[in-house]
Structure formats: C-alpha cells, structure tokens
C-alpha positions as CSV (number, residue, x, y, z in Angstrom):
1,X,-4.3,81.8,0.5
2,X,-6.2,80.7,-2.5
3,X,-9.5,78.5,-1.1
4,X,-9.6,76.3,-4.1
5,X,-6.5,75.2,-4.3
6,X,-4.4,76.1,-0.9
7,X,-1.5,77.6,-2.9
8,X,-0.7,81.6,-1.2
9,X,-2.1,84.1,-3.1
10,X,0.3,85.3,-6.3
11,X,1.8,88.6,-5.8
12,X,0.9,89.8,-9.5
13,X,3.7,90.3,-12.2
14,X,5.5,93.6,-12.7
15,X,3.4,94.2,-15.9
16,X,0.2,95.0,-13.5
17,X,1.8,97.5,-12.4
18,X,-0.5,100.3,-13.3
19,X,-3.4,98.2,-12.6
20,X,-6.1,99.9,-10.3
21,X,-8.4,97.3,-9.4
22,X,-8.2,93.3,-9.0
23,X,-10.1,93.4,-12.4
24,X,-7.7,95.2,-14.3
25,X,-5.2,92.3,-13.2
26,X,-7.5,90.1,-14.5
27,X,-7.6,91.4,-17.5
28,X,-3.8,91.9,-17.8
29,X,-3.5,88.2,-16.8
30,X,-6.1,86.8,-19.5
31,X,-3.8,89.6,-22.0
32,X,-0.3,87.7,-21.4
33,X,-2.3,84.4,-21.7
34,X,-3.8,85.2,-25.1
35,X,-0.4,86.5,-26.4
36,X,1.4,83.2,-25.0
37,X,-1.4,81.2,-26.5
38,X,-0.6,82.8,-30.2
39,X,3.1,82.5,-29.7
40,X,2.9,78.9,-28.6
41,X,0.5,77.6,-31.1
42,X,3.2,77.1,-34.2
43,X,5.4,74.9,-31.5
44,X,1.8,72.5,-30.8
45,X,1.9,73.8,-27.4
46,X,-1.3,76.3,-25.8
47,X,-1.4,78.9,-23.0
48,X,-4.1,78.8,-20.5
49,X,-5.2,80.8,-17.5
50,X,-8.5,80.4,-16.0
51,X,-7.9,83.4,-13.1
52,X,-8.7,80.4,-10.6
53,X,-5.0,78.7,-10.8
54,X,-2.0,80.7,-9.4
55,X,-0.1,80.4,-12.9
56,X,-0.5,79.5,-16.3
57,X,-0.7,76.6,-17.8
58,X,1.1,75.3,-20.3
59,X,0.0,72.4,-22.6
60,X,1.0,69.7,-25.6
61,X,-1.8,68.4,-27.8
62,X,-1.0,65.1,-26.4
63,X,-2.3,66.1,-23.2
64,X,1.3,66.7,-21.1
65,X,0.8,70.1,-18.6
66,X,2.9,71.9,-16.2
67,X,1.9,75.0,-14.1
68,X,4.4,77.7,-14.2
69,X,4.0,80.7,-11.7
70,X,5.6,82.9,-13.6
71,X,6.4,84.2,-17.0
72,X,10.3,83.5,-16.3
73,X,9.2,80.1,-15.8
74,X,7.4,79.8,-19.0
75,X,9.9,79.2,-22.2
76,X,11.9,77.0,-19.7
77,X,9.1,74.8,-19.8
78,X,8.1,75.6,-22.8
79,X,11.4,74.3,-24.4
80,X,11.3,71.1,-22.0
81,X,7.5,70.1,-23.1
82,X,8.2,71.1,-27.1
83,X,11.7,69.4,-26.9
84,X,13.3,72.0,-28.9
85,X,14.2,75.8,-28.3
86,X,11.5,78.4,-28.7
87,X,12.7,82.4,-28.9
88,X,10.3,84.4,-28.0
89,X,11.9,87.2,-30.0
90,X,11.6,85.0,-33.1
91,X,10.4,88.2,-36.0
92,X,7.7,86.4,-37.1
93,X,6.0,87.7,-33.6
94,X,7.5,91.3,-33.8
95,X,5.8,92.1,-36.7
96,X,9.6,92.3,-38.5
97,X,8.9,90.2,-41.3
C-alpha cells in the first residue's frame, strides 16, 4: 500500500523484468517515461512519472491529466486527450526514415 496516496502497491511492468533492485525499476520506470515524453511531444501531449504516483501521467498543454497504470492504458488515453489517433509505430520514432 503506497502511504502517500493509499493506492496498492504496482506490481512493476514485464519490461523490469531483469531488474535486481527496486532502483533498477526506478530507473526502468523514469526510461519508459522519457521515451513516452519524446513520442508524445509532436501530438502537444507530455509523459510524466515522479516514482511517487502508481502510473504515469499523461498531460495536454492546456492543463487536462489522466493517470494511466499501465502502458496498455497509455495510447488509449493518449488518443482520447489528443482527439485524434497516435501510432506508436509511426517511423519517424523507429529511426526508419
């Protein structure tokens, strides 16, 4: 149970998986943040996440915000808060150009 906020503690994502120690999942977390955050930014929208917040969050430049507890969740409300569809596969982030 997370003290700050009451939520249960997150179970971690399958991408920690070879993570040894809570600060390697840390790290992996502020990793998928940073990489959300550069994908996002061409659509207005940012990535967030602090380590406190079960989640990331997920923000417009107008100030709207949803948590979403996983990345599954995340380019279904990405798409809802950018009003238009977003791939994630788009080139332009594989490096296919």
């Amino acid at each position: 149970m997370c003290n700050a906020c009451g939520n249960p503690a997150a179970p971690g994502h399958w991408t920690e998986a070879g993570a040894a120690s809570a600060g390697d999942r840390l790290r992996a977390r502020f990793h998928r943040a940073a990489l959300l955050q550069s994908v996002l930014r061409p659509y207005g929208l940012t990535a967030h996440d602090g380590g406190v917040v079960p989640g990331i969050q997920i923000g417009t430049l107008t100030g709207a915000q949803a948590i979403v507890h996983n990345l599954e969740e995340v380019w279904a409300e990405v798409e809802r808060l950018a009003g238009q569809a977003v791939d994630p596969l788009d080139p332009r982030y594989l490096g296919d150009d």
